[in-house]
C-alpha positions as CSV (number, residue, x, y, z in Angstrom):
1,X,16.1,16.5,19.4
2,X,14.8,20.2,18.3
3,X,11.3,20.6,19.5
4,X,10.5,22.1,15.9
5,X,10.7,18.5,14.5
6,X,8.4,16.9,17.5
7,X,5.9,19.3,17.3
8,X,6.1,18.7,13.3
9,X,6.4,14.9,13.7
10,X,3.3,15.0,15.7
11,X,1.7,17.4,13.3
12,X,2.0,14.7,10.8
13,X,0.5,12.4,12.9
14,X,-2.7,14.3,14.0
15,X,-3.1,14.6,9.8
16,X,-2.7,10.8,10.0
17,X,-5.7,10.3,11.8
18,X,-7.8,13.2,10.7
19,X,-7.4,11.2,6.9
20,X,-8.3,8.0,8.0
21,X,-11.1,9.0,10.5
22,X,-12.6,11.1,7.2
23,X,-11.6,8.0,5.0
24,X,-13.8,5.8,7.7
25,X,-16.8,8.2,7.6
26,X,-17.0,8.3,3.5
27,X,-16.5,4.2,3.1
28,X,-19.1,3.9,6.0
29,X,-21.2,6.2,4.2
30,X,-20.9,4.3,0.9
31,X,-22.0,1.1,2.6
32,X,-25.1,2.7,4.6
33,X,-26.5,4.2,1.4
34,X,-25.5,1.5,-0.5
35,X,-28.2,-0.3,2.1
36,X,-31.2,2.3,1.7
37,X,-30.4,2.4,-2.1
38,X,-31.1,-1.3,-2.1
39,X,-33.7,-1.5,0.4
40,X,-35.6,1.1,-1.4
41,X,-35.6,-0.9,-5.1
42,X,-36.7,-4.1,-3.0
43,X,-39.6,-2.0,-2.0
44,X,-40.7,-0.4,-5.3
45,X,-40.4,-4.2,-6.8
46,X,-42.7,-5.7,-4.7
47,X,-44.6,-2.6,-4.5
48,X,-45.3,-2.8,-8.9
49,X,-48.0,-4.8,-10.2
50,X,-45.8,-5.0,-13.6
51,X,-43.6,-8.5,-13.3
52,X,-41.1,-7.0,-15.9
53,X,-40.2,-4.4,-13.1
54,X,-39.4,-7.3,-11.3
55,X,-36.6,-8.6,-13.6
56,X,-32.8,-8.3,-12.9
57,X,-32.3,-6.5,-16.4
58,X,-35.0,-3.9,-14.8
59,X,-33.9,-3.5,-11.0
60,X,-29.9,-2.8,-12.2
61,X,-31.3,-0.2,-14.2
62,X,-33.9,1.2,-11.2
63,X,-30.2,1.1,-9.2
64,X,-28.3,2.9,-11.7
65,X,-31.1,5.4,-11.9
66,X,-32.1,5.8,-8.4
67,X,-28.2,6.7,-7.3
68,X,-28.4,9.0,-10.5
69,X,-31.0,11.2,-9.2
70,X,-29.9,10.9,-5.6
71,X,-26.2,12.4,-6.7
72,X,-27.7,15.6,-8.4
73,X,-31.0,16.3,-6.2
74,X,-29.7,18.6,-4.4
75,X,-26.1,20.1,-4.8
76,X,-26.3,22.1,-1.3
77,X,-26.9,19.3,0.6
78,X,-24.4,17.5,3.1
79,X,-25.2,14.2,2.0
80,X,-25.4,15.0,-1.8
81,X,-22.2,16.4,-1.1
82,X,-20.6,13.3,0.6
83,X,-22.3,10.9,-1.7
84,X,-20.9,12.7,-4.9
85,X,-17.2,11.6,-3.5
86,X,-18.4,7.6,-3.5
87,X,-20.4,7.7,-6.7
88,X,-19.9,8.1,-10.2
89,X,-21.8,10.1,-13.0
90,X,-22.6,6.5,-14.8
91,X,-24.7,5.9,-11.5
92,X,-22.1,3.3,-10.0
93,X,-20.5,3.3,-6.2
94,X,-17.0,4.3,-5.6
95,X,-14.4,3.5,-2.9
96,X,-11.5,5.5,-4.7
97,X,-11.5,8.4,-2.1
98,X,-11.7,6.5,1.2
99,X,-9.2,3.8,-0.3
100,X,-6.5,6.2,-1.2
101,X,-7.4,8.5,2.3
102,X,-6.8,5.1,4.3
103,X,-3.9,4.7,2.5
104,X,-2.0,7.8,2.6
105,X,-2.9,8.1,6.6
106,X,-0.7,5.3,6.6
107,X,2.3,7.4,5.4
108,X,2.0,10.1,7.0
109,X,1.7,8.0,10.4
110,X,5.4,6.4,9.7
111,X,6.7,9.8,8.6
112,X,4.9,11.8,11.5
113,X,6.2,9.0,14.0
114,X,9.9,8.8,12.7
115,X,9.9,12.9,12.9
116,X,8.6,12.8,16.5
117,X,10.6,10.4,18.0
118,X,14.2,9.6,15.9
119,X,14.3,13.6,14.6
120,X,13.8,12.1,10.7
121,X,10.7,11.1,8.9
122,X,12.2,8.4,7.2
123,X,13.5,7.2,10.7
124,X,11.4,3.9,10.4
125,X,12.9,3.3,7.2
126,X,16.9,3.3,8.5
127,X,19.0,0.1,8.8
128,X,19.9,0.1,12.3
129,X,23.8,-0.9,11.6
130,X,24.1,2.0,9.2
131,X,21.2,4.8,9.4
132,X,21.0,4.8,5.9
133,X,17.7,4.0,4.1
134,X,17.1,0.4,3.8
135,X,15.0,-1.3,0.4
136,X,13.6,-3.9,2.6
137,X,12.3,-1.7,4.9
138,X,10.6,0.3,2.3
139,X,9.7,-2.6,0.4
140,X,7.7,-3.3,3.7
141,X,6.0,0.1,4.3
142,X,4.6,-0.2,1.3
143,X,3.0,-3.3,0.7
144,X,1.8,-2.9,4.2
145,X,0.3,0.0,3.9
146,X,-1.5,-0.9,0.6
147,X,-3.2,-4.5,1.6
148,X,-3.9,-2.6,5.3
149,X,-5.6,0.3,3.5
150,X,-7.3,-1.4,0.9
151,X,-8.4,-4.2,3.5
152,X,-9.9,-1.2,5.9
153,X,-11.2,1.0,3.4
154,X,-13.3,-2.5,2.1
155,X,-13.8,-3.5,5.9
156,X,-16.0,-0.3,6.5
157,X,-18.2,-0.1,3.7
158,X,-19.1,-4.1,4.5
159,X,-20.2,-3.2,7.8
160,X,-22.1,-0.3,7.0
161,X,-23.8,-2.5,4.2
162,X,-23.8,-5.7,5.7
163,X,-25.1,-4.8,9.7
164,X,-27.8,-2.5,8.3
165,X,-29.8,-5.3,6.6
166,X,-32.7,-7.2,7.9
167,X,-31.1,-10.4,7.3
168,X,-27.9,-9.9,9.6
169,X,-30.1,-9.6,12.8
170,X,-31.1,-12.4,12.3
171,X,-28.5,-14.5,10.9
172,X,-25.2,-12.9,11.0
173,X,-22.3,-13.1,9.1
174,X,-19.0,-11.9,8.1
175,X,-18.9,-8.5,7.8
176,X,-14.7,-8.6,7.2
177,X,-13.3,-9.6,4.1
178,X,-10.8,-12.7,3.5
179,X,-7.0,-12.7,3.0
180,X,-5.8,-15.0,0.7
181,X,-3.2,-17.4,1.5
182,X,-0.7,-16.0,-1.1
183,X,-1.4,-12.5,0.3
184,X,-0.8,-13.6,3.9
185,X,2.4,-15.6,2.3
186,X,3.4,-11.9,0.5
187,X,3.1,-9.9,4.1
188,X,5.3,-12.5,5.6
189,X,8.1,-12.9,2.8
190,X,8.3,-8.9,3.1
191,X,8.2,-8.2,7.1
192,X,11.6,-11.5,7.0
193,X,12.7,-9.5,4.5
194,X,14.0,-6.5,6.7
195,X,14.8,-9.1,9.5
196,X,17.3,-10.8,7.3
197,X,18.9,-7.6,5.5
198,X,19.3,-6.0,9.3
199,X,21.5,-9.3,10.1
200,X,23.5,-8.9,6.7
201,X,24.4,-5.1,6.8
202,X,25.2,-6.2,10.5
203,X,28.4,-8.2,9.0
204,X,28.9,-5.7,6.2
205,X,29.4,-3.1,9.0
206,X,31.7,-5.2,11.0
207,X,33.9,-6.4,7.7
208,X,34.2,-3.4,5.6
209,X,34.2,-0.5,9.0
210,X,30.8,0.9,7.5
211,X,30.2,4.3,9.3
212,X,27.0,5.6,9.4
213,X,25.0,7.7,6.7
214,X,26.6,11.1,6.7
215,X,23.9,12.9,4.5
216,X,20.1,12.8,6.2
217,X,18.0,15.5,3.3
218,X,15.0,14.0,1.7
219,X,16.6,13.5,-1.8
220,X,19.4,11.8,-0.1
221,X,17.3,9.1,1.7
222,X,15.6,8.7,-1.2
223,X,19.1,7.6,-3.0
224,X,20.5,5.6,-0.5
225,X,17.6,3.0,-1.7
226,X,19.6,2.7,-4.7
227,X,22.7,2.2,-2.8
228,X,24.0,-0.2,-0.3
229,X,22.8,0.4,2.8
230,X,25.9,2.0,3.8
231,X,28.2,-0.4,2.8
232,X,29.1,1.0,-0.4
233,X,30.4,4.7,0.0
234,X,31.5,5.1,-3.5
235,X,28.1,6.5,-4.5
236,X,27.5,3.5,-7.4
237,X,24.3,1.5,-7.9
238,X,23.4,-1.5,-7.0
239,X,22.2,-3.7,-10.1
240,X,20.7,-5.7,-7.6
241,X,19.1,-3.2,-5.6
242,X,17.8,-1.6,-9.0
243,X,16.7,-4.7,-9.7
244,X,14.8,-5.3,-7.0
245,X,13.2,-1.6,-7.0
246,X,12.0,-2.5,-10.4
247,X,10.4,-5.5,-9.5
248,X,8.3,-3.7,-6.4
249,X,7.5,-1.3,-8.6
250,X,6.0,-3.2,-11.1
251,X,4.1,-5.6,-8.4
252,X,2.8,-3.0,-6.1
253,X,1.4,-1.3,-9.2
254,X,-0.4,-4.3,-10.1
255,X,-2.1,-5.0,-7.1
256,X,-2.9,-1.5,-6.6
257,X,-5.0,-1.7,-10.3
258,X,-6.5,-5.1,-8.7
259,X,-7.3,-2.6,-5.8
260,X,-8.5,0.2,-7.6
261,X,-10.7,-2.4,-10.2
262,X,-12.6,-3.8,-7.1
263,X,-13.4,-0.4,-5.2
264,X,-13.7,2.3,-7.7
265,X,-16.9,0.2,-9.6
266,X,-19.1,-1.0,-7.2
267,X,-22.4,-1.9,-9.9
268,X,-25.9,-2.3,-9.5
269,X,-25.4,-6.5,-9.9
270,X,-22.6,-6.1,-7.0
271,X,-25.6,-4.0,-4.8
272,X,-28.5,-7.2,-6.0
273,X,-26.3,-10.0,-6.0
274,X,-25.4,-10.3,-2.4
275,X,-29.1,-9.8,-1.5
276,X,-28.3,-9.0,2.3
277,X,-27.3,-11.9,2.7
278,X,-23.6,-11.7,2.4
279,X,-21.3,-8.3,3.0
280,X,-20.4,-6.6,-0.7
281,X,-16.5,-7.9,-0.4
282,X,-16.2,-11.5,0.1
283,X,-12.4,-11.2,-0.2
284,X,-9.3,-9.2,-0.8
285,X,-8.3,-9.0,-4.5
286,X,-6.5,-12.5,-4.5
287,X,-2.6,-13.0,-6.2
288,X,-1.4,-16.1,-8.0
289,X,1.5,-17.9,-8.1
290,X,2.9,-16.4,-10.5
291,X,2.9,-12.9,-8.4
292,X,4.3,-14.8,-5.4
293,X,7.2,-16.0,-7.6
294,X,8.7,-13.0,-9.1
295,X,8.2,-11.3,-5.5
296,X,10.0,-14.1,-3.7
297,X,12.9,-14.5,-6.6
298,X,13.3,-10.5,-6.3
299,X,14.2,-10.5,-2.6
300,X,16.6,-13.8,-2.9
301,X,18.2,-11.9,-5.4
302,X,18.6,-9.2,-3.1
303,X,19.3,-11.0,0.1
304,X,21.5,-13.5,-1.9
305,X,23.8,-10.1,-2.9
306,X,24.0,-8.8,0.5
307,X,25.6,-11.7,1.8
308,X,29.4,-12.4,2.4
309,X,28.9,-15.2,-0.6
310,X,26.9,-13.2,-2.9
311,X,29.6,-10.3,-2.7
312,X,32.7,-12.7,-3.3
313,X,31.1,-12.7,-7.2
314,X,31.0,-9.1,-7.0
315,X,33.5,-7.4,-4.5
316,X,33.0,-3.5,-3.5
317,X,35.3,-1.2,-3.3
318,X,36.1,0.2,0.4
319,X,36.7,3.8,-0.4
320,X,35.9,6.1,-3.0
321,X,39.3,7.0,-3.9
322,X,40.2,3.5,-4.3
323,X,42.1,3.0,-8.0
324,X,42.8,-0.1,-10.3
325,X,46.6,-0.4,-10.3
326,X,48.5,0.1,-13.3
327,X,50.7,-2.6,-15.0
328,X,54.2,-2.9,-14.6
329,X,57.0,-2.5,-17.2
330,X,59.7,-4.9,-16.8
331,X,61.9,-1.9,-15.5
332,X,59.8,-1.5,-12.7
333,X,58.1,2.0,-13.7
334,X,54.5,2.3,-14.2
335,X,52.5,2.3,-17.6
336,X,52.4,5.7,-18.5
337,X,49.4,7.5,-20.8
């Protein structure tokens, strides 16, 4: 393997942990001044003779205000600096930044690792019976990377927020937020998934003498998701496979605006209501049924098709220059145009 691609695959790792490590110290710092914020409206409550100050209505507007004036004190300062990236000009905490940071690190680790040790950055991605691109695969990546981001990015501003209040020293609790059971269910369905399409393409290889991927450029990777994992050198979609892309698309999507809704707004009622006495995320942005479903049906579909009786409803060609053949006349010629 050219040393040019190591050094670059190892490039692309060293970038994958510089943006998490930064992604770490801005969610961290979210959740530690999340804590003084709070700590210092508990104060000026108990501190005023005036019992309206006291009143929710009047401490989520002594929040609001208080992050406000902390955001535009001084705009040469560090902090200021930092704290601009996890607030908002309506005086409102946000995880955005450190969310997508964790997230992207993630990417760049698989590319950075496929470059430094297989010679390709989507080298992680390639069926192992074919070397072309496999959906499940990617299908897998992805998901993983947004429920492990999201749930890291969340993870750090709880223990900065949660382990800097009086109350955990003395009675601690979780500072990591739950997984729901559907979302545990989703990470298994999708790391089977590549399991079971390795096996197929396995017996597509054997049957239809599948050679390996000839073409390794980043646009062609990218097509061979809408192929057949090698098994289909004609160069035609796969109405499953488009299908299926389709389907990820619009799930991933989803749970990336469930994602985005429970980091990029963190209120003054989300600072007041846990009171120190419980981390700001309880829990992952949970899925319902309905999500598992159409997830579940999309990669039967698609392992359904990959498989010797799926394909007997819908037989590939084996070579490109494969042609119907023409009928007959009764004197033995064939049609002519």
């Amino acid at each position: 393997m050219p040393t040019a691609k190591r050094t670059g695959g190892m490039l692309l790792i060293a970038v994958a942990v510089l943006l998490f490590g930064y992604g770490f110290i801005i969610a961290n710092f979210a959740g530690q001044k999340a804590q003084v914020i709070l700590v210092q409206i508990k104060e000026q409550a108990l501190a005023s003779p005036n019992a309206q100050d006291k009143t929710p209505e009047a401490m989520d507007k002594a929040v609001t205000n208080l992050i406000k004036v902390k955001r535009e004190t001084d705009k040469l300062s560090t902090q200021t600096q930092r704290l601009s990236r996890v607030t908002t000009e309506a005086g409102t905490f946000s995880l955005l930044i450190p969310l997508w940071l964790c997230i992207a690190a993630f990417f760049f680790l698989v590319a950075g690792g496929g470059l430094a040790v297989g010679g390709d950055a989507f080298w992680v991605l390639l069926d192992p019976n074919t070397r072309c691109t496999s959906l499940s695969r990617a299908q897998a990546m992805v998901w993983t990377a947004m429920i492990l981001g999201g749930y890291s990015c969340l993870a750090f501003c709880n223990i900065a927020f949660g382990s800097g209040g009086v109350v955990y020293q003395t009675t601690p609790f979780s500072l990591f937020p739950d997984i729901d059971g559907d979302l545990l269910l989703l990470l298994g369905i999708v790391a089977g998934s590549p399991i079971a399409a390795t096996y197929l393409s396995g017996e597509e290889a054997t049957t239809n003498g599948v050679t390996a991927c000839p073409e390794s450029g980043v646009i062609a990777r990218l097509a061979q998701i809408f192929q057949n994992d090698g098994s289909d050198q004609t160069g035609k979609l796969d109405l499953s496979r488009m299908q299926c892309v389709f389907m990820t698309l619009v799930l991933v999507f989803t749970y990336v605006s469930l994602l985005t809704q429970a980091a990029g707004s963190i209120t003054a009622q989300n600072l007041l209501a846990p009171a120190g006495k419980q981390p700001l995320f309880l829990e992952m942005p949970p899925i319902n049924g309905s999500f598992m479903v159409l997830l579940a049906a999309s990669h039967t579909i698609f392992q359904i098709s990959k498989s010797p009786w799926g394909q007997q409803f819908a037989p590939k060609p084996t070579n490109q220059g494969q042609q119907l053949a023409l009928p007959q006349k009764p004197g033995g010629q064939g049609g002519g145009s």
